[in-house]
Each structure stands twice: as structure tokens, then as C-alpha cells.
Backbone as CSV, one residue per row, in Angstrom:
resi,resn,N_x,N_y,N_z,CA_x,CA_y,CA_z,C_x,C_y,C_z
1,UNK,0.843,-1.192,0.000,0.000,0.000,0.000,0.879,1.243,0.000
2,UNK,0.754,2.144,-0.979,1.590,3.270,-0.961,0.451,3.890,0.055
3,UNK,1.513,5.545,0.625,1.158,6.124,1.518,0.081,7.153,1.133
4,UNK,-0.294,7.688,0.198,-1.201,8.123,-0.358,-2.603,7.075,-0.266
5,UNK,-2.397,5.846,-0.762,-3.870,4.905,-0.056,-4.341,4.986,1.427
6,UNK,-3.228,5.157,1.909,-3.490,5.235,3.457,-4.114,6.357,3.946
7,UNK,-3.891,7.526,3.274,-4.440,8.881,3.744,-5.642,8.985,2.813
8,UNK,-5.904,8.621,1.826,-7.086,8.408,1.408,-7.944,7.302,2.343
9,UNK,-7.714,6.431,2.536,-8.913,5.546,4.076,-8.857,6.093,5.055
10,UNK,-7.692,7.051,5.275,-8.159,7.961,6.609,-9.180,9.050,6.307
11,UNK,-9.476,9.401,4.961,-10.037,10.801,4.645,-11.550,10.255,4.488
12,UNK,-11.510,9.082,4.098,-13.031,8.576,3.942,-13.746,8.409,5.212
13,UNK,-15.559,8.403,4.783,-16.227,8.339,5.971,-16.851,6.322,5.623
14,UNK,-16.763,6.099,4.402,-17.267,5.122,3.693,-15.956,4.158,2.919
15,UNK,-16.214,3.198,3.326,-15.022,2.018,2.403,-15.971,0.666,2.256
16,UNK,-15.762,0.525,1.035,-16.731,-0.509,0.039,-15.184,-1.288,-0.598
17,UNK,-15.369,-2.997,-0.517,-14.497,-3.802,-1.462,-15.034,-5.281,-0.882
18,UNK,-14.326,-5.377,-2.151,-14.182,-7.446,-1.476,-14.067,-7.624,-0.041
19,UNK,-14.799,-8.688,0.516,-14.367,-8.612,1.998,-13.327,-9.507,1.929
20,UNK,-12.511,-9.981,1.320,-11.080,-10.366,1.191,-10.818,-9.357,1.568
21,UNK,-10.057,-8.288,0.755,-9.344,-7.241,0.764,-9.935,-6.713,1.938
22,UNK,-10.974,-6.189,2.213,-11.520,-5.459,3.583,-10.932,-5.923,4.795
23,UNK,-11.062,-7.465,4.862,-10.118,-8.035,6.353,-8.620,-7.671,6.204
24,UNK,-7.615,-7.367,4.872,-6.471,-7.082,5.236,-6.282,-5.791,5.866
25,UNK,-7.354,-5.031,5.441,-6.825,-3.863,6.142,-7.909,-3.063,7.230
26,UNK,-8.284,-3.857,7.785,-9.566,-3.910,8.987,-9.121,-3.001,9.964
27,UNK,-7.622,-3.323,10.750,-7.377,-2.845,11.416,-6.607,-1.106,11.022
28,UNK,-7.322,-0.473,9.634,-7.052,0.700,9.309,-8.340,1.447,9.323
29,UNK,-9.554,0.281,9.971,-11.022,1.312,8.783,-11.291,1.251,10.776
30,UNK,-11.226,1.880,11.989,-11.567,2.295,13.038,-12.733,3.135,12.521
31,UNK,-13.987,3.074,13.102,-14.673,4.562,13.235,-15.094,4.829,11.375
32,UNK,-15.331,3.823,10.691,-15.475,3.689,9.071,-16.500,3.071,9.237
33,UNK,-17.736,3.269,8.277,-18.714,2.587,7.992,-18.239,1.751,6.783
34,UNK,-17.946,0.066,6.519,-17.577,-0.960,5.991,-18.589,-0.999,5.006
35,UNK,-18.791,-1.079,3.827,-19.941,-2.129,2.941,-18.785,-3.067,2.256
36,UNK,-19.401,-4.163,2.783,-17.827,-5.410,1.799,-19.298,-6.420,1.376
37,UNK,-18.447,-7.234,0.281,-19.402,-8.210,-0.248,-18.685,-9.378,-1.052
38,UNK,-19.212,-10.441,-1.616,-18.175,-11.349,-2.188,-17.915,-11.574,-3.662
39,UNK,-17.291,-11.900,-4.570,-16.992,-12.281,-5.465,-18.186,-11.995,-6.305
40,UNK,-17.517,-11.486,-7.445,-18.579,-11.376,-8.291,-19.759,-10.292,-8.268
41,UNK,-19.379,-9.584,-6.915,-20.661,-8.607,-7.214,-19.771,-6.913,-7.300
42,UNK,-18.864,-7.036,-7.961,-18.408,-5.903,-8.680,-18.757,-4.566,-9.076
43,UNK,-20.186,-4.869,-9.777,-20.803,-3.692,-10.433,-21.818,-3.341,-9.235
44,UNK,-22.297,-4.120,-8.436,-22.805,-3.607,-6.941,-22.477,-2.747,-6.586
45,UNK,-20.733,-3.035,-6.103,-19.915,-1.966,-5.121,-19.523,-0.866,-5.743
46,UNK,-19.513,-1.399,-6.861,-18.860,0.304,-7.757,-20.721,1.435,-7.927
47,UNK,-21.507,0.479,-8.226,-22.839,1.342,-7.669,-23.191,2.016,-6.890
48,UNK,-22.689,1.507,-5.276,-23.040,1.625,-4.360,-21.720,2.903,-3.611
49,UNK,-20.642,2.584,-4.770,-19.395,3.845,-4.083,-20.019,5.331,-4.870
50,UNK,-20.638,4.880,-6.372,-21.025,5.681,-7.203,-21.629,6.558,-6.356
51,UNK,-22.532,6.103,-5.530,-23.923,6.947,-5.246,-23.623,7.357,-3.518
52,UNK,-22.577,6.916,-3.192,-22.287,7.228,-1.767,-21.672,8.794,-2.713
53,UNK,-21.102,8.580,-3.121,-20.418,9.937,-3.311,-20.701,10.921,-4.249
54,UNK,-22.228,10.834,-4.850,-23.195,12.127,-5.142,-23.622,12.381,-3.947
55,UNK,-23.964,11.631,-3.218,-24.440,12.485,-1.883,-23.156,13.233,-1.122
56,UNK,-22.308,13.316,-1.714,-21.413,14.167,-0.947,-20.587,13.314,0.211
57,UNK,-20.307,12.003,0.617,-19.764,11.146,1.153,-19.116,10.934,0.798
58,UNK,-17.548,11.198,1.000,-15.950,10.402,0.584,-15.953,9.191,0.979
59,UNK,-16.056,8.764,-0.044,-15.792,7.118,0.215,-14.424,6.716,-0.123
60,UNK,-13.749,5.032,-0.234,-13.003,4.622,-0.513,-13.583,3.343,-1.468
61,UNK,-13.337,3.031,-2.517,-13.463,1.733,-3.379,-11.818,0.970,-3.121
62,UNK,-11.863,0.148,-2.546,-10.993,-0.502,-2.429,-10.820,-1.564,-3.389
63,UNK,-9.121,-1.823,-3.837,-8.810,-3.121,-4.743,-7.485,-3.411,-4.103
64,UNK,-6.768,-4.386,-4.377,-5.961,-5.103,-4.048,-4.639,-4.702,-5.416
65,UNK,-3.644,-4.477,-4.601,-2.081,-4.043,-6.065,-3.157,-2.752,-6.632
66,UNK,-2.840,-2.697,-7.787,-3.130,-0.930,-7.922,-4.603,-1.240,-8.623
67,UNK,-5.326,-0.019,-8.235,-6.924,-0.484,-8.786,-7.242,0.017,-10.290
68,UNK,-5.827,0.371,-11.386,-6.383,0.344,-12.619,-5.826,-0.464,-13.419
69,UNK,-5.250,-1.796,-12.535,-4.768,-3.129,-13.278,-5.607,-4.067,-12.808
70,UNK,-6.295,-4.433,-13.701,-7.491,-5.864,-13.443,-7.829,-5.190,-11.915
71,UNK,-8.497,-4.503,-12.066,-9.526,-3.818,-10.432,-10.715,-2.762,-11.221
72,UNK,-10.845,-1.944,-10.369,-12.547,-1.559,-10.512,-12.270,0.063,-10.902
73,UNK,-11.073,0.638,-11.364,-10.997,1.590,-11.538,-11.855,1.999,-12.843
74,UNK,-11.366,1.447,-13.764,-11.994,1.761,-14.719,-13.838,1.323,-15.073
75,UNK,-14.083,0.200,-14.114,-15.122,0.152,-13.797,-16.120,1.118,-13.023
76,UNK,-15.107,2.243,-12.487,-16.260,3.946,-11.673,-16.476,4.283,-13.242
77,UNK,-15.491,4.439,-14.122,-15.480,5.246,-15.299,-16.570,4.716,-15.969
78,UNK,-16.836,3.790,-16.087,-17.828,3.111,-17.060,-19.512,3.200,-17.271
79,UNK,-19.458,2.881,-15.051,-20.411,3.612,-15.110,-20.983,4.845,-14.844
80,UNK,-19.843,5.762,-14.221,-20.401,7.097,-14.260,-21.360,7.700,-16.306
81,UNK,-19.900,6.930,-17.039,-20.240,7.220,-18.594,-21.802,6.686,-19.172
82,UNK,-21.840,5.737,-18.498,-23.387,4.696,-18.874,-24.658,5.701,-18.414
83,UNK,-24.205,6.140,-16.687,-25.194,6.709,-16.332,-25.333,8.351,-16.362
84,UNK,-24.378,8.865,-17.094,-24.783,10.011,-17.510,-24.023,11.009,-16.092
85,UNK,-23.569,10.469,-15.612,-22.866,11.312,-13.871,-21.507,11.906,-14.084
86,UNK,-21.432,13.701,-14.065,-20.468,14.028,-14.890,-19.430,14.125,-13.158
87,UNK,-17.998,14.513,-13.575,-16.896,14.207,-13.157,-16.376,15.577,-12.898
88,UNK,-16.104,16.178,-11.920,-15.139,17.325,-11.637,-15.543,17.704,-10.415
89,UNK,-15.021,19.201,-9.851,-15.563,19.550,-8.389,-16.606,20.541,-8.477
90,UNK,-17.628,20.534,-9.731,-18.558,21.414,-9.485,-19.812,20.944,-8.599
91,UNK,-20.820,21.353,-8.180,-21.922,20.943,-7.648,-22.907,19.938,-8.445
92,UNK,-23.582,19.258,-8.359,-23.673,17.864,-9.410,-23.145,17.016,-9.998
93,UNK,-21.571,17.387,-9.469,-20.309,16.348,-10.310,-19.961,15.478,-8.781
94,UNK,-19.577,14.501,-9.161,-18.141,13.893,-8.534,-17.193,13.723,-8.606
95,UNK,-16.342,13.171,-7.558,-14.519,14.114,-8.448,-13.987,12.100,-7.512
96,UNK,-13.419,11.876,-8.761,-12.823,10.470,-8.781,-11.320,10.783,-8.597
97,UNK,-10.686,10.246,-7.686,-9.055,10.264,-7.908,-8.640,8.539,-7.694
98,UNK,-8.331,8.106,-8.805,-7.744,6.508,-8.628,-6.010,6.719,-7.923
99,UNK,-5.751,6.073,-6.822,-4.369,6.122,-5.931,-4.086,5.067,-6.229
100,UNK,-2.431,5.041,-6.901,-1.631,3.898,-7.340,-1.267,3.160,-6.141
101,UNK,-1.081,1.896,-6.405,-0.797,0.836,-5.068,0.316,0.126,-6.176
102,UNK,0.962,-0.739,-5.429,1.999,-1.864,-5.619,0.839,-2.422,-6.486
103,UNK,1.330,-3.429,-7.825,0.575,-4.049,-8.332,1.728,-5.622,-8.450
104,UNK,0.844,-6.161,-8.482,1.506,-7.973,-7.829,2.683,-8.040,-8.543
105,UNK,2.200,-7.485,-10.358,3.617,-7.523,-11.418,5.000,-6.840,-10.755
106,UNK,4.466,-5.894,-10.093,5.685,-5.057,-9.487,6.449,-5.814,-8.079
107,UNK,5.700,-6.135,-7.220,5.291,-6.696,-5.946,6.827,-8.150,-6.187
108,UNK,6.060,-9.017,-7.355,6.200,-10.012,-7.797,7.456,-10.295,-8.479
109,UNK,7.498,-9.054,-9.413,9.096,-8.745,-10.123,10.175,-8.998,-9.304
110,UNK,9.606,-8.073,-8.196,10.665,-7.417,-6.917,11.445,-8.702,-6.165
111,UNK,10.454,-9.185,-5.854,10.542,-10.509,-4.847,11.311,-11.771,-5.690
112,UNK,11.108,-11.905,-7.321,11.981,-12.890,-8.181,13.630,-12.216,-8.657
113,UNK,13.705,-11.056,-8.445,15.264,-10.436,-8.582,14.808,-9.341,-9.962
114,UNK,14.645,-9.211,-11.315,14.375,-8.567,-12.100,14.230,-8.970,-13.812
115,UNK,13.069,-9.915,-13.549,12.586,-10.331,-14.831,11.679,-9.414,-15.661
116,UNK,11.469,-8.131,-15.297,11.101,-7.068,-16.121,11.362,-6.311,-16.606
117,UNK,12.635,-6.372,-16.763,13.895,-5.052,-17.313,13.871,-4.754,-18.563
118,UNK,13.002,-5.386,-19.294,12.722,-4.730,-20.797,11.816,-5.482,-21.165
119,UNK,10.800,-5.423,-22.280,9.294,-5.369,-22.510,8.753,-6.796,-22.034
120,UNK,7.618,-6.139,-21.178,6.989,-7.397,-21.532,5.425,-7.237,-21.609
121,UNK,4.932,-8.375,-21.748,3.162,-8.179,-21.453,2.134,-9.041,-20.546
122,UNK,1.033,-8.049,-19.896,0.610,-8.638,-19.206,-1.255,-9.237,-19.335
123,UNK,-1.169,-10.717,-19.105,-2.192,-11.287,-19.910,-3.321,-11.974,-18.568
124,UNK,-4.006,-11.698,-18.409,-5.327,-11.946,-17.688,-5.626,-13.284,-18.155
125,UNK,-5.361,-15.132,-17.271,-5.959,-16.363,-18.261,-7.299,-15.994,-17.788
126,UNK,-8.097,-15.291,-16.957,-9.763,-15.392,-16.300,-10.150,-15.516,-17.763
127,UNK,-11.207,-16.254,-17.850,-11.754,-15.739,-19.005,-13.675,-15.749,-19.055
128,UNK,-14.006,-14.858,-17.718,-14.746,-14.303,-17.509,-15.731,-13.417,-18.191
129,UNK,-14.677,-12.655,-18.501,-15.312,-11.486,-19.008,-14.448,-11.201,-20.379
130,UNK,-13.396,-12.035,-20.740,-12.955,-11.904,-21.977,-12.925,-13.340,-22.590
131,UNK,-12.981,-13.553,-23.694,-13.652,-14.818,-24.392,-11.984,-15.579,-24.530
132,UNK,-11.583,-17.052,-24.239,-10.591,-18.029,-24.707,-9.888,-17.400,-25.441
133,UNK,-10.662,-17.316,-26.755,-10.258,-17.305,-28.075,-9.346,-15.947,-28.294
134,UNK,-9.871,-15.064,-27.595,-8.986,-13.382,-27.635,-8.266,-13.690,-26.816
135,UNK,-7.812,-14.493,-25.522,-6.707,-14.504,-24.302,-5.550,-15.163,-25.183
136,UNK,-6.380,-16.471,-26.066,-4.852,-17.199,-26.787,-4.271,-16.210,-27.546
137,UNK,-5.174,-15.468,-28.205,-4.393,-15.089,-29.711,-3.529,-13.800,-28.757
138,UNK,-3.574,-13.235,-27.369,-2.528,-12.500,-27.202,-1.479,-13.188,-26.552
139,UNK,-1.612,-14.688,-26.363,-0.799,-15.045,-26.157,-0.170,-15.454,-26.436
140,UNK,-0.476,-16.060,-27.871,0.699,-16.139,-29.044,0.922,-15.353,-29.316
141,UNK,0.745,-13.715,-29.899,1.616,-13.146,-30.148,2.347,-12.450,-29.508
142,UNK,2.112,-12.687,-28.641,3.236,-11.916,-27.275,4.489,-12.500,-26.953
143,UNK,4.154,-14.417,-27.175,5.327,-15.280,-27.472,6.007,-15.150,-28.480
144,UNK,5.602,-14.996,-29.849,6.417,-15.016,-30.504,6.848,-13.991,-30.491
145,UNK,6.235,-12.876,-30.713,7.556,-11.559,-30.264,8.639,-11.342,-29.328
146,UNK,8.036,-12.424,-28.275,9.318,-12.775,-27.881,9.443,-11.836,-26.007
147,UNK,8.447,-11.003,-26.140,7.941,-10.424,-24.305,8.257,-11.270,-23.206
148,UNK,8.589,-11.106,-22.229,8.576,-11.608,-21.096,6.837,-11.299,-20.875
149,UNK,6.424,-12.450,-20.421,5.100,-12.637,-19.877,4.895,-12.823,-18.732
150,UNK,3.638,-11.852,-18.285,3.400,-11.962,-16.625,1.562,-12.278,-17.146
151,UNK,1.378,-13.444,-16.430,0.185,-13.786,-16.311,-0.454,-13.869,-15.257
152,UNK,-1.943,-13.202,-14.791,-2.592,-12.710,-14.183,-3.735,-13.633,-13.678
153,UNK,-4.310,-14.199,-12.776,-5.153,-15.000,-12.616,-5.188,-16.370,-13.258
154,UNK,-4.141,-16.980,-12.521,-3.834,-18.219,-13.487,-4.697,-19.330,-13.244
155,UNK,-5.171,-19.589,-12.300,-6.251,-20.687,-11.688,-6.509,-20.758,-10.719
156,UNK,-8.035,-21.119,-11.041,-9.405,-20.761,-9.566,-9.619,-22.471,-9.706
157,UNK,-10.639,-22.749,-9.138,-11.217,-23.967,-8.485,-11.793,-24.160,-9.370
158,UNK,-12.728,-23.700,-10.385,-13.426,-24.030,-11.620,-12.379,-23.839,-12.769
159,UNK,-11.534,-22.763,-12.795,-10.711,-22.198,-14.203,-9.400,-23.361,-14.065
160,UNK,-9.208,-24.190,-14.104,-8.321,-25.070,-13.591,-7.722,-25.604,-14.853
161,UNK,-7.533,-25.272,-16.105,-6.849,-25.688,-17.037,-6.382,-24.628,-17.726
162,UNK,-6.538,-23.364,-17.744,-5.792,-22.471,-18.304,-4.400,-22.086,-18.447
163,UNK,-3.884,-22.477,-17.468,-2.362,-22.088,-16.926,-1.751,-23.248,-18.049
164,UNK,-1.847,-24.260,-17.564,-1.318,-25.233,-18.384,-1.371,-25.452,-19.747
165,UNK,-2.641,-25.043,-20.606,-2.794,-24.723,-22.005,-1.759,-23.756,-22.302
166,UNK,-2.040,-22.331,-21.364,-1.048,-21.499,-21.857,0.308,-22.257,-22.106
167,UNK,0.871,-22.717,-21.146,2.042,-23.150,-20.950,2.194,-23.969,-22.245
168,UNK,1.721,-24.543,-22.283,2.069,-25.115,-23.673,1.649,-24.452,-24.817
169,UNK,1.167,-23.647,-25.056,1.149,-22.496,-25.932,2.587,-21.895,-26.597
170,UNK,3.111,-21.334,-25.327,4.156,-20.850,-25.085,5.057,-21.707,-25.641
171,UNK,5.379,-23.179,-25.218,6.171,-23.670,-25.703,6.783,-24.014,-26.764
172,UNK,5.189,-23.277,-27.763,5.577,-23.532,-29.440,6.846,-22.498,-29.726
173,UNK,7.073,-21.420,-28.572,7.885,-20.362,-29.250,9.173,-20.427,-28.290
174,UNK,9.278,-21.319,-27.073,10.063,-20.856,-26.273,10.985,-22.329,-25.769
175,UNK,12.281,-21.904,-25.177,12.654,-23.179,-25.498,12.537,-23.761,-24.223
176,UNK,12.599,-24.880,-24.069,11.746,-25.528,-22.646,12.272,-25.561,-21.659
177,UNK,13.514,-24.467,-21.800,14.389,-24.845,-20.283,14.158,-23.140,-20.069
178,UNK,13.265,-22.341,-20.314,13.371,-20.843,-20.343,12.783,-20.475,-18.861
179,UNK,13.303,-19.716,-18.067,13.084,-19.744,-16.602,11.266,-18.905,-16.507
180,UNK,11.231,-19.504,-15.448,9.312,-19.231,-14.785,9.650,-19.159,-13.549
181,UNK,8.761,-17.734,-13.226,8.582,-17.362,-11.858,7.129,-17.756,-11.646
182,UNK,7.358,-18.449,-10.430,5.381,-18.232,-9.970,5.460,-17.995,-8.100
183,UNK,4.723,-16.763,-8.062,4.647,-16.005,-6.428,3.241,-15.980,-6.274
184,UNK,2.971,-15.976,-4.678,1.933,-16.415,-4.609,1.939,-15.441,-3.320
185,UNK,0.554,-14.540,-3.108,0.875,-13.589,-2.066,1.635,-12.815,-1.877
186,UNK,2.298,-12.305,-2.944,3.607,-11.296,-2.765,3.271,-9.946,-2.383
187,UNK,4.444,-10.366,-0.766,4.771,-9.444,0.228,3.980,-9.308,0.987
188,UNK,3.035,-10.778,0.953,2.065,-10.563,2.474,2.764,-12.024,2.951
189,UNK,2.334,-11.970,4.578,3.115,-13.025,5.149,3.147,-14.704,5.004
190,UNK,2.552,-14.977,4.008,2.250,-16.226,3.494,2.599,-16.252,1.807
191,UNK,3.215,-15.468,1.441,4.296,-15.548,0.431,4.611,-16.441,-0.134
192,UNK,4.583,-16.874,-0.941,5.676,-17.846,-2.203,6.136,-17.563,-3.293
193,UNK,7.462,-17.929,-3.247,8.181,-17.806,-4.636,8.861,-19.076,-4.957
194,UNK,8.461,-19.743,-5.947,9.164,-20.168,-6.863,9.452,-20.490,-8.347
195,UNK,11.003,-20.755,-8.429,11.154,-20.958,-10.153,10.958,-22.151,-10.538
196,UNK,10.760,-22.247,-11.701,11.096,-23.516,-12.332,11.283,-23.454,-14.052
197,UNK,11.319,-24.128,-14.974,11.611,-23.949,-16.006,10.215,-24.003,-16.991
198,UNK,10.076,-23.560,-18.134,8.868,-23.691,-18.532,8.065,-24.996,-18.379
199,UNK,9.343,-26.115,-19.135,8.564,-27.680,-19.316,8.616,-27.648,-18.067
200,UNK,9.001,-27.126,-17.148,8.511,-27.937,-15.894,7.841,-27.112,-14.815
201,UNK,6.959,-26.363,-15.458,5.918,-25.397,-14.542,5.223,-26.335,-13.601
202,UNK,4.810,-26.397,-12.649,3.799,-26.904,-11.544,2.856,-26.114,-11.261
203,UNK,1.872,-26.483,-12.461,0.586,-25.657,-12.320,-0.099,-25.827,-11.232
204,UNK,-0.032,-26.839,-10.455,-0.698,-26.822,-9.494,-0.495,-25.956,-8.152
205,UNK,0.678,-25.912,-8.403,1.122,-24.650,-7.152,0.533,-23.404,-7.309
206,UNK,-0.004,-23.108,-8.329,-0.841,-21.792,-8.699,-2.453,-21.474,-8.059
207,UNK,-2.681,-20.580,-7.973,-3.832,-20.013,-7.610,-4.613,-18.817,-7.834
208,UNK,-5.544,-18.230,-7.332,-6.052,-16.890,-7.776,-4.850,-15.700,-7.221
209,UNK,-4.330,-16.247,-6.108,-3.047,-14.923,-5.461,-1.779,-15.273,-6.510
210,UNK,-2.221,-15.875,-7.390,-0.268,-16.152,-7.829,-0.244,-15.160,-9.355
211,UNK,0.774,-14.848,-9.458,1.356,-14.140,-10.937,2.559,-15.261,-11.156
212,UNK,2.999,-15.242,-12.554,3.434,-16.053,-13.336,4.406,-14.905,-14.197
213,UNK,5.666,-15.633,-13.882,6.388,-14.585,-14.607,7.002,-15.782,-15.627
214,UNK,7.281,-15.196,-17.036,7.676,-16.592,-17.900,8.830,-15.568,-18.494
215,UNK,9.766,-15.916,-19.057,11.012,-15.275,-19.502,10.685,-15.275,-20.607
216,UNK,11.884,-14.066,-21.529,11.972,-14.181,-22.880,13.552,-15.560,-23.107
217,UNK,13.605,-15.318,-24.356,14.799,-15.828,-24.715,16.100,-15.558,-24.199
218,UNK,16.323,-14.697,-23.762,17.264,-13.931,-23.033,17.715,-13.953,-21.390
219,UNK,16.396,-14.279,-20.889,16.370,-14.175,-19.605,16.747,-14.982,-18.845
220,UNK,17.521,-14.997,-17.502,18.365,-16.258,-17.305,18.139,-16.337,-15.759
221,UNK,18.948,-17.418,-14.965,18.681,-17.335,-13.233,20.056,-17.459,-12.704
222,UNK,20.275,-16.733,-11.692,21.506,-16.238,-11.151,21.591,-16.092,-10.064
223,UNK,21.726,-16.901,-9.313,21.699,-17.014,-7.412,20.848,-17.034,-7.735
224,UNK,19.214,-18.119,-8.182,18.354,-18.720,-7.428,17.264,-17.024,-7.826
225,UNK,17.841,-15.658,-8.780,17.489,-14.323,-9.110,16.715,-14.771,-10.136
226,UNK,15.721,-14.504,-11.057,15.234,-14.214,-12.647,15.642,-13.200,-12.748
227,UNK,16.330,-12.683,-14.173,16.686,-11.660,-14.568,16.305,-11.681,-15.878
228,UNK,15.783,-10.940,-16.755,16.281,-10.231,-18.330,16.685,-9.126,-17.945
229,UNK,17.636,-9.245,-18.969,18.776,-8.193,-19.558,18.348,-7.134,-20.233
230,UNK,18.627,-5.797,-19.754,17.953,-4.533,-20.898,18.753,-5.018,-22.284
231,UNK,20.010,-4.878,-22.375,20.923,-4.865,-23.650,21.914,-4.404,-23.266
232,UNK,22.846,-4.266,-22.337,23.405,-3.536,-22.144,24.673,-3.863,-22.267
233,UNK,24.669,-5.503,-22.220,26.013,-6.019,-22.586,26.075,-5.976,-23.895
234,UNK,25.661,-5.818,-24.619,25.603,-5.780,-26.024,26.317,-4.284,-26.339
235,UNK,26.191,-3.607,-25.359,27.072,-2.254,-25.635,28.321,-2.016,-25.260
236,UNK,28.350,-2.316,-23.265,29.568,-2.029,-22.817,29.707,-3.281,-21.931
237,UNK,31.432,-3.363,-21.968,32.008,-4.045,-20.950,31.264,-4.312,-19.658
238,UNK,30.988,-5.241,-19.124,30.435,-4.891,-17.904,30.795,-5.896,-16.672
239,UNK,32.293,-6.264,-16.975,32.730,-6.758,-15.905,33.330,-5.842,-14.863
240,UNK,33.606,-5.870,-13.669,34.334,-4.726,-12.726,35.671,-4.417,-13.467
241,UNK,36.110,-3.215,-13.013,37.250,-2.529,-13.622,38.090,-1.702,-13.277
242,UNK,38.844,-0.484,-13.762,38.932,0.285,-12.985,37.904,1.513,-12.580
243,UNK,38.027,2.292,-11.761,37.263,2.762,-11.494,36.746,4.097,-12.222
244,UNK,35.962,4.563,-12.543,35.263,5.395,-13.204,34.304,6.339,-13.088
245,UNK,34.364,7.029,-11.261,34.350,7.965,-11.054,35.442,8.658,-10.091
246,UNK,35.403,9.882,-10.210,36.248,10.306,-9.131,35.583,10.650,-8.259
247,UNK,36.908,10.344,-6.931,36.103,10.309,-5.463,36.455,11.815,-4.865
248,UNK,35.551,12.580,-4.178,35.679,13.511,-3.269,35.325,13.219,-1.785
249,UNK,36.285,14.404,-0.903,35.190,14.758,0.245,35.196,15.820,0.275
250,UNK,34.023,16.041,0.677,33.280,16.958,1.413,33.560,17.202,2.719
């Protein structure tokens, strides 16, 4: 949670989210009127933050990692636009500010050493609300171009074959010893990280908390680290040397 989320739940009189997310941070909402609810009722809470805050009530919409990556940010936008509810600080408006949080890719990067150091893309397997057929085709071409891939909701209790299709998706373009991160809870106290190689992903270790980091061609493991490489050896020397700044004191 950056520190800006925090002073935003202190500024609110109202906090609406998943009651997942609501119990992590319970012991921040003192003296807060709570609306939490479960899975799936999405367009509820974003209704229900909508209209807390024409009446002039600062609320909080809570999401989990930052709320305009796979969260409900863009879901205020959608329906303020549907329902005609204009946006600014005049009288009849509401004034939306979305506050960046850690998002798992970042969270997740951090915690595997630095498998994001030059492009990659990030692919949602839910396929909820976006159809199979559009999740594969970005996921072939994201492989063959050759991206480091971070995949997002890899498997629920019903979605239980996605991860593994992908994975072999992937494999048409990648060679089977290419390093995979999969974290699970990153940077809350029940945490997991581990690597393994593509052919030998363990989908089953996955879940709705896990991100999936898959390497490009390039990307390698180093002390137990994932890394891709910006390019940089491709330019300069980059073993230690002599030294190459000069030292002062002050």
C-alpha cells in the first residue's frame, strides 16, 4: 500500500471492497462505515461507491495491487459514462481520484530479482469477461515476439486448465528450459516464490493470489534471481574494472 492509499482511508467516511481485501486492512477502517461483499458482485460496489459519493460522502473503493490493473478503476469510469454522472468539483459532479498501489507484477518482479527489465506483457488467463479465443491469440503473439510474460489470474477452483494450455502455448515459441517465476501472495506473510523452467511449470502450485512470470529468450537465473537483460552487454564491458568515477570529500 503506498502512503497516499493510506491517507485516502483515513479521509473517507465510507469504504466498500471485497471482503477479502476489507479483512487485510480492517485494522485501518476504526470509526469507518464498511460495505464489503463477495466475489462477483463488482458492479454492486462500484454502484453503491457511485452513489455514496453524489451524496457528498468520501468514500473509498478498495482493490488489491493498484486499482487500474485488473480492479474496478476503470469500472467507476464506465459507469459514471453509462449513467450520464459528470466528473469534476462542481456541484452535481463527482470528483474520482484513482491512488496507485503496488501491483503484484511489481510486488512479484521485486521478490523474483528482475525479470522485467525490458518489454513485456501482461495477460489476464480469467476468461470471464474476456472470451478463450482473444486470451490465446494474445498469447501467441506476445510469445512469438518474444515479451517476457506476466500472467494474471492463473487458476481458480473451476478455471483449472488455463495455466497449463497457456504453458504449452508458449512452448511452441520458447525453449523448454526458459526460466518461470510463480509467487503467490507477494509481500504478504504467506508468500511464495518459486522458479522452475517452462517444461517444468507446476501448475498446481498456482492459484487466484499467484502471478506467473515466464522469460523471454534472453532471460536467465543467477543465485536462485530471474533476470532479463535490458541490452546492455551488447554495448559495454560490464565486468568490474577500474574505477570510473572520481572520489571527493566533502
Amino acid at each position: 500500500m503506498t502512503r497516499a492509499a493510506g491517507q485516502a482511508l483515513e479521509h473517507a467516511q465510507v469504504v466498500l471492497g471485497y471482503s477479502t481485501y476489507i479483512d487485510l486492512i480492517r485494522p485501518l477502517l476504526k470509526d469507518k462505515e464498511i460495505l464489503s461483499s463477495g466475489m462477483r458482485k463488482e458492479v454492486d460496489r462500484v454502484h453503491e461507491a457511485v452513489k455514496t459519493a453524489s451524496q457528498g460522502t468520501p468514500c473509498a473503493l478498495v482493490s488489491s495491487g493498484d486499482p487500474g490493473i485488473y480492479a474496478l478503476a476503470g469500472l467507476v469510469f464506465e459507469i459514471c459514462r453509462e449513467s450520464g454522472i459528470p466528473l469534476g468539483r462542481d456541484p452535481g459532479q463527482i470528483q474520482v481520484e484513482v491512488v496507485p498501489g503496488v501491483s503484484a507484477l511489481s510486488a512479484g518482479a521485486a521478490l523474483l530479482g528482475s525479470p522485467l527489465t525490458t518489454d513485456f506483457a501482461v495477460i489476464s488467463l480469467s476468461d470471464l469477461l474476456t472470451p478463450w479465443q482473444r486470451i490465446e491469440k494474445r498469447i501467441r503473439a506476445s510469445a512469438e515476439a518474444d515479451f517476457v510474460l506476466v500472467l494474471y489470474n492463473p487458476k481458480s477452483k473451476k478455471r483449472n486448465w488455463q495455466l497449463e494450455a497457456a504453458r504449452n502455448m508458449i512452448l511452441e515459441y520458447r525453449d523448454a528450459d526458459t526460466p518461470v517465476g510463480l509467487v503467490t501472495a507477494a509481500m504478504r506473510p504467506e508468500q511464495s516464490v518459486c522458479l522452475f523452467t517452462l517444461a517444468g511449470l507446476d501448475c498446481s502450485r498456482a492459484d487466484m493470489q499467484s502471478t506467473v512470470f515466464i522469460g523471454n529468450s534472453e532471460t536467465f537465473v543467477y543465485h536462485d534471481r530471474m533476470v532479463t537483460p535490458r541490452g546492455y552487454k551488447n554495448k559495454y564491458d560490464l565486468t568490474l574494472g577500474k574505477e570510473t568515477y572520481k572520489r571527493t570529500t566533502t
